[in-house]
C-alpha positions, 0 to 999 in steps of 0.5 A: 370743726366745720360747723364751728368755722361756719360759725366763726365766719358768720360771727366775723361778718355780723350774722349771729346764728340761732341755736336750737336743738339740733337746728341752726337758724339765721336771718338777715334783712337785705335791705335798709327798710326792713321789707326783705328777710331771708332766713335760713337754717341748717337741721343737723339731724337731717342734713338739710338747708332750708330758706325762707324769705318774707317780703313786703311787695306790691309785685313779686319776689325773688332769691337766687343761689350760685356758687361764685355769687353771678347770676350765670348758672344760679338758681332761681326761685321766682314768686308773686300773686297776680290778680289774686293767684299766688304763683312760683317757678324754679329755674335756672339762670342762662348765659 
């Protein structure tokens, strides 16, 4: 039940889901040009979430998850390439 009302809610709100085997797998651009995708997906088997995000930037990227939607205790995962060297960090946001 919980999937097919998932699925209900992301169809409400034009984010058609992928289906394949036991993998659910979404994307969604978040900007009008089309240089921000964010997918994601849902192994079913696995019992796991997993993110992907593809860019196109001259600086760096990136994504943030919170359970209200502020930026207040959010996960942060920050990437880039900076003279030559890609780099990341996992962080958490503070008040």
């Amino acid at each position: 039940m919980v999937r097919l009302n998932c699925f209900l809610v992301l169809f409400l709100f034009g984010i058609i889901p992928f289906v394949a085997g036991n993998d659910v797998h979404f994307t969604e651009y978040l900007d009008p040009q089309s240089k921000y995708e964010l997918s994601w997906g849902v192994n079913l088997t696995e019992n796991t979430i997993y993110f992907q995000v593809a860019v196109e930037t001259t600086g760096f990227v990136g994504v943030g998850l919170s359970g209200n939607g502020q930026m207040d205790g959010a996960d942060l995962f920050i990437a880039g390439v900076k003279d030559g060297v890609p780099y990341s960090q996992v962080t958490i946001s503070l008040k």
